[in-house]
KEDREN-436176 format. One line per field, with one value per atom (N, C-alpha, C): atom name; chain; y negated, x negated, z negated; residue number from 1. Coordinates in nm, 3 decimals. Example, Ala and Ser with C-alpha at 12.3 -4.5 7.8 and 13.67 -1.06 7.14 Angstrom:
atom: N, CA, C, N, CA, C
kette: A, A, A, A, A, A
v: 0.569, 0.450, 0.330, 0.225, 0.106, -0.003
u: -1.319, -1.230, -1.320, -1.285, -1.367, -1.290
w: -0.780, -0.780, -0.780, -0.708, -0.714, -0.787
nr: 1, 1, 1, 2, 2, 2
! end
This chain:
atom: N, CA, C, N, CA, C, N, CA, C, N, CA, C, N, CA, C, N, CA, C, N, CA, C, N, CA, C, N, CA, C, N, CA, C, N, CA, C, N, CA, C, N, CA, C, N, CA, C, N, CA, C, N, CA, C, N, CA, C, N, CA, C, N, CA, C, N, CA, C, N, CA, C, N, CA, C, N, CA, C, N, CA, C, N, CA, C, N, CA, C, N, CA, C, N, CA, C, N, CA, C, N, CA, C, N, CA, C, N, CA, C, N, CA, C, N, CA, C, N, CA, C, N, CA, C, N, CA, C, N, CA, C, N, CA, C, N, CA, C, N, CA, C, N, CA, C, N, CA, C, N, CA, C, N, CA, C, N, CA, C, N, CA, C, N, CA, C, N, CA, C, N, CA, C, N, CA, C, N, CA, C, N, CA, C, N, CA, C, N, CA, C, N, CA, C, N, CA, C, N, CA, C, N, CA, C, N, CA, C, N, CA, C, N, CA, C, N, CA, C, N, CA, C, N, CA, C, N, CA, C, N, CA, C, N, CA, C, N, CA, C, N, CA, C, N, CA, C, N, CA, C, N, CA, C, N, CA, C, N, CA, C, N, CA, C, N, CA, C, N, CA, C, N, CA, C, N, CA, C, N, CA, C, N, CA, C, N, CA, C, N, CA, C, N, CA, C, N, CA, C, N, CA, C, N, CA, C, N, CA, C, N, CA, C, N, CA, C, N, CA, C, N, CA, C, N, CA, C, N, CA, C, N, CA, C, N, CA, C, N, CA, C, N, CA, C, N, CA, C, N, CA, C, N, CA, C, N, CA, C, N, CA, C, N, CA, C, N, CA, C, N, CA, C, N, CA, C, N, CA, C, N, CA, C, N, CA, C, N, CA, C, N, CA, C, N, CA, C, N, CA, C, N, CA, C, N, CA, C, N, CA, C, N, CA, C
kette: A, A, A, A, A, A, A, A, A, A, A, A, A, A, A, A, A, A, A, A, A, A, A, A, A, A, A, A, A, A, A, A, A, A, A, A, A, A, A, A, A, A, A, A, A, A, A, A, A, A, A, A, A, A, A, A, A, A, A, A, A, A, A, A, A, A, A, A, A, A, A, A, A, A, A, A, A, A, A, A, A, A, A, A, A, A, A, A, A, A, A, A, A, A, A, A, A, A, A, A, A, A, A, A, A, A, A, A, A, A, A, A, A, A, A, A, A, A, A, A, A, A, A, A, A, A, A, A, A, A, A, A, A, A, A, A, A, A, A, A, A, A, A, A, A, A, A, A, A, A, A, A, A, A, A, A, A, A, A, A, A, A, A, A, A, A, A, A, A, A, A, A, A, A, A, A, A, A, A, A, A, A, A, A, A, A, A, A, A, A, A, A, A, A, A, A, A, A, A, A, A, A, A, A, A, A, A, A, A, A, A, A, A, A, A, A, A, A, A, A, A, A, A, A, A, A, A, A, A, A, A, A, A, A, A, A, A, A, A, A, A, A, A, A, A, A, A, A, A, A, A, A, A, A, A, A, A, A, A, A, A, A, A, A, A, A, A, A, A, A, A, A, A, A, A, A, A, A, A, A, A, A, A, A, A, A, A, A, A, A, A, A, A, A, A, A, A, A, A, A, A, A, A, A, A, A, A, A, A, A, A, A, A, A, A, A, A, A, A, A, A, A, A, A, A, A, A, A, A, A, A, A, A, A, A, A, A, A, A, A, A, A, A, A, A, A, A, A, A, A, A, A, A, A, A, A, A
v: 1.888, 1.882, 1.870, 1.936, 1.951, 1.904, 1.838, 1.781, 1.861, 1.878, 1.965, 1.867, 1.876, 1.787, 1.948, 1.933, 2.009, 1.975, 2.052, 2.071, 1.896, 1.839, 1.766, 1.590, 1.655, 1.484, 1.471, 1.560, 1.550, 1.582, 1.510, 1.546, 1.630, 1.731, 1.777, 1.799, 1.800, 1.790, 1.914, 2.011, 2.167, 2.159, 2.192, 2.194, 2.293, 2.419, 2.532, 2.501, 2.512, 2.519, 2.587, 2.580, 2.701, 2.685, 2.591, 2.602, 2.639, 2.617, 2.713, 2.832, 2.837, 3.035, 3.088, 3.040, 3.021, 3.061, 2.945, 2.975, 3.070, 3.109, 3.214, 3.367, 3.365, 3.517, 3.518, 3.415, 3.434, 3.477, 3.446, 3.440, 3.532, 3.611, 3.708, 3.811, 3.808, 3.938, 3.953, 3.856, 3.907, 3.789, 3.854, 3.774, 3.789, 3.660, 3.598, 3.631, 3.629, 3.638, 3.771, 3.897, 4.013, 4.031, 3.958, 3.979, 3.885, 3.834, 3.735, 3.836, 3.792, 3.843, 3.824, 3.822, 3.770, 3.783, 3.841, 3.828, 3.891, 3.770, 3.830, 3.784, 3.857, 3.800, 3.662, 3.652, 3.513, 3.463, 3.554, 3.582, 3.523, 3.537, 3.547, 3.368, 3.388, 3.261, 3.119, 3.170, 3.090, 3.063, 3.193, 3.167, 3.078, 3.132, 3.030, 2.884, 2.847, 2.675, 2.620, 2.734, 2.727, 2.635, 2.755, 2.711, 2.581, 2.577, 2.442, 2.346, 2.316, 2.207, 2.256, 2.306, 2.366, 2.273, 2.145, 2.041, 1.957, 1.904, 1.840, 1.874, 1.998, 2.045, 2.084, 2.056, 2.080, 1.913, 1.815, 1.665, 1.646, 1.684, 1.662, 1.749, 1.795, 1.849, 2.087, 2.111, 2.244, 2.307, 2.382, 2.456, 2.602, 2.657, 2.765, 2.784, 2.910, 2.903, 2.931, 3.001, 3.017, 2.865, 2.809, 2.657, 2.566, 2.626, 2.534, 2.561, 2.685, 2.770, 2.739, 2.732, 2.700, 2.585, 2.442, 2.358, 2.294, 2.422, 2.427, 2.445, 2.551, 2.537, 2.664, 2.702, 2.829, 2.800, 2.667, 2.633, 2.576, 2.527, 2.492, 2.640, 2.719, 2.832, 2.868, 2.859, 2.893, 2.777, 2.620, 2.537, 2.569, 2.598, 2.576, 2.724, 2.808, 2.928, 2.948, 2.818, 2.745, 2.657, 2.529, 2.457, 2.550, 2.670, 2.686, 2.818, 2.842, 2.942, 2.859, 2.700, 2.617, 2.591, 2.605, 2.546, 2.700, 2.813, 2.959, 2.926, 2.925, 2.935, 2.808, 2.730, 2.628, 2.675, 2.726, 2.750, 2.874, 2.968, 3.107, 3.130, 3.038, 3.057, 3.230, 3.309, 3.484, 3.507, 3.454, 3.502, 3.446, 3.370, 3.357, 3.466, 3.545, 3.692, 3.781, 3.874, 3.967, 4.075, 4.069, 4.186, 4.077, 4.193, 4.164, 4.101, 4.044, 3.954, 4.117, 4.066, 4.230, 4.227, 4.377, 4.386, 4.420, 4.404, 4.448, 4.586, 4.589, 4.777, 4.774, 4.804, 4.776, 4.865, 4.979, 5.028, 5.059, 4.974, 4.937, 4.835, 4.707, 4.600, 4.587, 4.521, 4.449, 4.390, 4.450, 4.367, 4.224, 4.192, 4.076, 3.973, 3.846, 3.806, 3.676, 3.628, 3.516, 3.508, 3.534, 3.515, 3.385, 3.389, 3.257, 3.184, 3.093, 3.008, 2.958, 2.959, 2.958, 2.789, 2.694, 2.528, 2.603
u: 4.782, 4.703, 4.557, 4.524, 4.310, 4.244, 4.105, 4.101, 3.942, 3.898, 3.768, 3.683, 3.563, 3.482, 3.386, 3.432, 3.310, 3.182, 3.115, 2.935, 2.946, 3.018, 3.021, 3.087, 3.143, 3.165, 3.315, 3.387, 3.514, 3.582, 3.686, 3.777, 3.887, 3.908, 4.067, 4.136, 4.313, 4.339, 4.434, 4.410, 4.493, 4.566, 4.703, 4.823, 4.866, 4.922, 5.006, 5.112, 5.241, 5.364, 5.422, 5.557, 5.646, 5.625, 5.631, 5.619, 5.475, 5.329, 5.204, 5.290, 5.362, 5.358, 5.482, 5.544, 5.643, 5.596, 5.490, 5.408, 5.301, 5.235, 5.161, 5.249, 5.334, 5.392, 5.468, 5.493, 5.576, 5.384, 5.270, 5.199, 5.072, 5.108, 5.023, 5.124, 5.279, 5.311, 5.319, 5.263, 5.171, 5.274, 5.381, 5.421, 5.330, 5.329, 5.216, 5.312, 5.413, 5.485, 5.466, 5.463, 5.457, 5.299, 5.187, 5.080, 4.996, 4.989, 4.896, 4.888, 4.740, 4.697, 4.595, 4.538, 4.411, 4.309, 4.285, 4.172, 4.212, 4.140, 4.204, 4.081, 4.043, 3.973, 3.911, 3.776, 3.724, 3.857, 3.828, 3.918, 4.010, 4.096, 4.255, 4.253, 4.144, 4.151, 4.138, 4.027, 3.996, 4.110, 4.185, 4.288, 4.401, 4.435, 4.555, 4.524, 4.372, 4.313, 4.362, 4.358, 4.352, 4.521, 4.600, 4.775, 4.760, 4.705, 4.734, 4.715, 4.605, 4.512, 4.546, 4.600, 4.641, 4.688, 4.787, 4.794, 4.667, 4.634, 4.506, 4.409, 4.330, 4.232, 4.244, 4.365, 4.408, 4.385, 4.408, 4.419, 4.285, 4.220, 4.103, 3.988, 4.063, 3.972, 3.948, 3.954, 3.946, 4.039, 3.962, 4.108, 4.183, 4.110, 4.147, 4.053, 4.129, 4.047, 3.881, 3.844, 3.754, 3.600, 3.696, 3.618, 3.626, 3.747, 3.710, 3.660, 3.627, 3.552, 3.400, 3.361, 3.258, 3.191, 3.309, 3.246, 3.259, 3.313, 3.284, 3.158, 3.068, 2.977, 2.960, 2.827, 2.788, 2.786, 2.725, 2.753, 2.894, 2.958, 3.071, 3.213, 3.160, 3.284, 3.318, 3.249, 3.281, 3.338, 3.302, 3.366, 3.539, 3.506, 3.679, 3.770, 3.661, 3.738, 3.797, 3.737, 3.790, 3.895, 3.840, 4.018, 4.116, 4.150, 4.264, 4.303, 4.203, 4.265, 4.295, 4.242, 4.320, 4.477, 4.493, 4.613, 4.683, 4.646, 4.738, 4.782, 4.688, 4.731, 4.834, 4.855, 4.969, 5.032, 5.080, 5.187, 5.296, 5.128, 5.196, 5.142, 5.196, 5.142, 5.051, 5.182, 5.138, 5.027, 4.994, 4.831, 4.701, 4.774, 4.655, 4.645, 4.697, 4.702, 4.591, 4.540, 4.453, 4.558, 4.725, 4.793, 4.846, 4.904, 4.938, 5.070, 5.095, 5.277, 5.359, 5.491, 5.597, 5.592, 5.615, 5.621, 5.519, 5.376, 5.254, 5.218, 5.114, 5.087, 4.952, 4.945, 4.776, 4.710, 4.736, 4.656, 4.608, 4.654, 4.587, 4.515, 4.548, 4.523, 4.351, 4.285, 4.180, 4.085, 3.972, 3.962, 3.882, 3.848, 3.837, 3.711, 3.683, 3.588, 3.633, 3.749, 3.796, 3.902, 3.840, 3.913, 3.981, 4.133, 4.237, 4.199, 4.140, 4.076, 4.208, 4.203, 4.308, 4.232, 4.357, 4.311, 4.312
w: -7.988, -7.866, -7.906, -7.836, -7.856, -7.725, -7.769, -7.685, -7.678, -7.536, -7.511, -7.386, -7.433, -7.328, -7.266, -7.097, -7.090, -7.066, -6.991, -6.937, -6.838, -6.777, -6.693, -6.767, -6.898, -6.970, -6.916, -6.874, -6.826, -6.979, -6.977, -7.099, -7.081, -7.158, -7.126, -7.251, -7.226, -7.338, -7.317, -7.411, -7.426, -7.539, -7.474, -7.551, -7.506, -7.620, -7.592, -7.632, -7.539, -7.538, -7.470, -7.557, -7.436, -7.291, -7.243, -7.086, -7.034, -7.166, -7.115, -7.103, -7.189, -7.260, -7.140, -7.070, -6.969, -6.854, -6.861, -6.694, -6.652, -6.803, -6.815, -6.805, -6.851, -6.829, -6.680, -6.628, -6.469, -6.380, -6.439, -6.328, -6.366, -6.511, -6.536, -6.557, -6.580, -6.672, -6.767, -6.850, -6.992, -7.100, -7.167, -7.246, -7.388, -7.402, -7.503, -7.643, -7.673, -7.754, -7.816, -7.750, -7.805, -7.819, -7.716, -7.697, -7.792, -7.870, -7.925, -8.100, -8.093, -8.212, -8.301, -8.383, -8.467, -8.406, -8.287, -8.224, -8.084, -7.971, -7.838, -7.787, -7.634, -7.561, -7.519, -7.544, -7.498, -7.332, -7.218, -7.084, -7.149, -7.221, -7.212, -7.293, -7.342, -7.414, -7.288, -7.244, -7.123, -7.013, -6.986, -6.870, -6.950, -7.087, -7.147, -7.117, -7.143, -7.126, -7.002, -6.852, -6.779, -6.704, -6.785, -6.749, -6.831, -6.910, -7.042, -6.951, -6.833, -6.749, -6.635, -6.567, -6.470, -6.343, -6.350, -6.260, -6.279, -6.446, -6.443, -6.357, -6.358, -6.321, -6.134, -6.083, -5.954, -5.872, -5.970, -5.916, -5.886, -6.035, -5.987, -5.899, -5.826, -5.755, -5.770, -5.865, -5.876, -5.880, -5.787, -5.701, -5.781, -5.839, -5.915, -6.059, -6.103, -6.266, -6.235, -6.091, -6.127, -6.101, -6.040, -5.994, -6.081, -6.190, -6.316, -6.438, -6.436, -6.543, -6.494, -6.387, -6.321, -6.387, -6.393, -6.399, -6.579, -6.650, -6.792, -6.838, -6.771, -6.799, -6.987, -6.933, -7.022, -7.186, -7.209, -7.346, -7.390, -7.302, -7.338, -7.332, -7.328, -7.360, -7.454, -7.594, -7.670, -7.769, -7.747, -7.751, -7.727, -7.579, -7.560, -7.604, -7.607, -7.700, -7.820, -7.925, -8.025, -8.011, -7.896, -7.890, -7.863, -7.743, -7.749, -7.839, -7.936, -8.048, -8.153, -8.174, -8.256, -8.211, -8.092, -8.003, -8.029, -8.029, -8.035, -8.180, -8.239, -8.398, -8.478, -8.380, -8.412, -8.400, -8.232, -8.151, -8.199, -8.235, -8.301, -8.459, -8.550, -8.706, -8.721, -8.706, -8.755, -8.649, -8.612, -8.531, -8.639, -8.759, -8.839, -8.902, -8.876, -9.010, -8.917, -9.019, -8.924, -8.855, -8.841, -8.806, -8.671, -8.572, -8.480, -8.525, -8.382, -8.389, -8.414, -8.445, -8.430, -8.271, -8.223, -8.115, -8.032, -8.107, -8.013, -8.033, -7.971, -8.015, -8.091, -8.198, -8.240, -8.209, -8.146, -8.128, -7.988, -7.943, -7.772, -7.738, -7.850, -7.879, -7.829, -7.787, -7.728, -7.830, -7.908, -8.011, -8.033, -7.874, -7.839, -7.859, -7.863, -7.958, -7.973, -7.958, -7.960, -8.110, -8.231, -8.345, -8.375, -8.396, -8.412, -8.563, -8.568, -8.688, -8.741, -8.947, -8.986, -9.005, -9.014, -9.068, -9.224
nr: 1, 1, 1, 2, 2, 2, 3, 3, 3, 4, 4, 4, 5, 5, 5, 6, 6, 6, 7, 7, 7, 8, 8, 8, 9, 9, 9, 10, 10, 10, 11, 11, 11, 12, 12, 12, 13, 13, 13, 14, 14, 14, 15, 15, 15, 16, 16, 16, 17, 17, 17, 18, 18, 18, 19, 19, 19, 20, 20, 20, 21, 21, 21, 22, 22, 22, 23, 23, 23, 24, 24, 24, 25, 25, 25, 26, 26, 26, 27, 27, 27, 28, 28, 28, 29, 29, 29, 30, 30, 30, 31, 31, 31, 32, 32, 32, 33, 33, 33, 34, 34, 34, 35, 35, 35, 36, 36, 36, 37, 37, 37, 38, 38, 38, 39, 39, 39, 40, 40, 40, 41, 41, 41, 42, 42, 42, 43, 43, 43, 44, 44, 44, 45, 45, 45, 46, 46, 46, 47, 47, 47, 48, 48, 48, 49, 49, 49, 50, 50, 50, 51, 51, 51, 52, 52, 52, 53, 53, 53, 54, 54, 54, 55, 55, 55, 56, 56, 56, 57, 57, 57, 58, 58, 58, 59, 59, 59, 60, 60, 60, 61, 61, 61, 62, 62, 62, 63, 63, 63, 64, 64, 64, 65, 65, 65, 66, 66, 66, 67, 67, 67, 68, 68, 68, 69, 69, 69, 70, 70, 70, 71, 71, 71, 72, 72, 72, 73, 73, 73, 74, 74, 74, 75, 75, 75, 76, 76, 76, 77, 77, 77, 78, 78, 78, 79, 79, 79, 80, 80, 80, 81, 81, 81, 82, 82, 82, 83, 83, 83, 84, 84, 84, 85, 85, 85, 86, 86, 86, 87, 87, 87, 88, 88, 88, 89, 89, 89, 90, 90, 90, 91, 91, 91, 92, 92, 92, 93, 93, 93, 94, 94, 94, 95, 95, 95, 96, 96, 96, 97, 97, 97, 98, 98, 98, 99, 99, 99, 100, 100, 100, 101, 101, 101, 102, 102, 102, 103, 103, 103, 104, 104, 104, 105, 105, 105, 106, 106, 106, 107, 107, 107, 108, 108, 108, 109, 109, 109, 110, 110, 110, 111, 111, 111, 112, 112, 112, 113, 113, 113, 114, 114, 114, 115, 115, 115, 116, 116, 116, 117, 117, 117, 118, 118, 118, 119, 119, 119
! end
């Protein structure tokens, strides 16, 4: 679990797990399993944070991703584009490689700007 402070001193704590990776494909489509790769979209990075904090960020008050991306704030994105590519690269080891998971297409692949940092 990673923990990200945004623009406002709010803490959150992003954890990818099956049930992110669960709730993200019932509400994008987008299974993360065939889809994750050495480098994906800042977006995709941001919406994963999003399912990760998803009741959090609803209690307190923000109502959707885009009212809570809002209150992340411009310097803090690339902050949290790091916690949850630390949190991908647990979840999914072979996303530390520069090759896609089996199963993706590389050559449709997105080349993103959100590179998965190896520890």
């Amino acid at each position: 679990m990673a923990k990200f402070t945004d623009a406002n001193g709010l803490d959150w704590h992003i954890s990818i797990d099956l049930g992110t990776v669960y709730r993200y494909k019932q509400e994008t489509g987008i299974d993360l399993f065939k889809a994750v790769t050495a480098e994906m979209p800042a977006s995709t990075l941001w919406e994963l944070a999003y399912f990760a904090v998803k009741a959090e960020a609803k209690q307190r008050g923000f109502v959707d991703i885009a009212a809570w991306l809002s209150g992340i704030g411009k310097r803090s994105a690339i902050p949290l584009s790091e916690c949850v590519a630390g949190e991908i690269a647990d979840f999914f080891p072979e996303a530390k490689s520069s090759e896609a998971l089996p199963g993706s297409d590389p050559q449709t692949g997105d080349p993103g700007v959100g590179k998965i940092a190896s520890d």
